[in-house]
N, C-alpha and C positions, 0 to 999 in steps of 0.2 A: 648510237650515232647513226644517222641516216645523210650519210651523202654521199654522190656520184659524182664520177668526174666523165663527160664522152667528149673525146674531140671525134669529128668526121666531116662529114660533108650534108649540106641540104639537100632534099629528093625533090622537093618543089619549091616556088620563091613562097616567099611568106607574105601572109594574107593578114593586113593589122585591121581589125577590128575594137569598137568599143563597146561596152557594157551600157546600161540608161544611165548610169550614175556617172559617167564619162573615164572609166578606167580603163586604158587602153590593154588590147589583149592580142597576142599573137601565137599560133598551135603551127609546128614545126616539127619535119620528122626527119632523124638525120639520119645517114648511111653510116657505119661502121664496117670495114673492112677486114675482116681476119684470114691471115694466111697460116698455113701449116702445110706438114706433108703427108698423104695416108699412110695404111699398112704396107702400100707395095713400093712409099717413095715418089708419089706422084704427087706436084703440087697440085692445093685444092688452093680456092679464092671462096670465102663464104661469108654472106651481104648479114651483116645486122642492123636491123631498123628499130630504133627509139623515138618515141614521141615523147615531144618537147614543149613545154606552155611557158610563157615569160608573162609579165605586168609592168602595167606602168611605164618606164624613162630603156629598159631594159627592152621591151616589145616594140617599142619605136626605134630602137638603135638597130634591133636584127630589120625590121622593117627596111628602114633607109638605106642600111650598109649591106646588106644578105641580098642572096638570090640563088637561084637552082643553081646547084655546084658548088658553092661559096663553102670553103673548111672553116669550123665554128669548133670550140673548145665550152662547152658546157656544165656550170660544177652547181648541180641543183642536189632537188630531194626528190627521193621515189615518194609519191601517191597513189593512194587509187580512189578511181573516182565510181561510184556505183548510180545507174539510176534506173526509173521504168518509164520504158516506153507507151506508146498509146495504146497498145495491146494489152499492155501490163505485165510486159519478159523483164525481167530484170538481165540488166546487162553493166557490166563492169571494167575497168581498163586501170591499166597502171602507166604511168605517165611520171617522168621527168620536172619539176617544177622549177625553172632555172631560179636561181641566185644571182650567180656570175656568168661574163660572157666574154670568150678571148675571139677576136676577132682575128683570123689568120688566112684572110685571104681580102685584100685592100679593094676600093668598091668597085677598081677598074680591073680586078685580076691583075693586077700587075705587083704585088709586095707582100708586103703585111701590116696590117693597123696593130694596134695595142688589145691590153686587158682594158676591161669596164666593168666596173660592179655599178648598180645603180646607187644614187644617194639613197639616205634614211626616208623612211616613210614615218613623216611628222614625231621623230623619236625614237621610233620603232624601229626594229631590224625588220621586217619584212612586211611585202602588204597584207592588209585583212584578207580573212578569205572570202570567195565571193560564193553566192547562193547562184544553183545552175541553174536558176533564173536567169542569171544578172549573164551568164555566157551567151554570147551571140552567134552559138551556132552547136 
């Protein structure tokens, strides 16, 4: 089984782009926060950053309702995405693929919005995968 659950917070607002075939696409990196205490008792605060990809009805909702700071509860799959550059380095990343998206922080900062999964994609549970062609950036 491959899934993840992160709730945290946005590090920057999200940037919705589309693909040529018009599949809306948005890449989000959220902070995680961990506390604990060291060897000698002193609290430590230590930032975890995840990178986050949505599609489709799901990349439009972080779109409109998200922004820098906004708390988001994220229940995807880890990916990794490998490609080569113009040089010809190959370079690699793991990445989040969201699913579901709990909205916890309302678009005025003032509350909390609800869960949203996105609808079926034409039957299917999840969208096709797209060729890193088709990503726009």
């Amino acid at each position: 089984m491959n899934t993840l659950i992160v709730i945290g917070n946005l590090g920057q607002d999200p940037e919705l782009k589309y693909t040529p075939s018009g599949t809306a696409v948005v890449n989000i990196s959220i902070a995680v926060n961990e506390h604990y205490k060291d060897k000698d008792g002193n609290k430590v605060q230590k930032t975890n950053w995840f990178r986050v990809n949505a599609f489709q009805r799901t990349a439009e909702i972080i779109s409109e309702y998200c922004k820098k700071g906004s708390r988001i509860g994220i229940t995807g799959q880890l990916q990794q995405r490998t490609w080569t550059d113009k040089d010809g380095g190959t370079h690699s990343v793991v990445e989040i693929r969201a699913r579901e998206i709990e909205l916890l922080s309302a678009k005025d900062g003032n509350g909390s919005n609800g869960h949203v999964s996105p609808p079926p994609n034409n039957g299917s549970e999840f969208a096709p995968p797209l060729d890193d062609d088709e990503i726009p950036f």
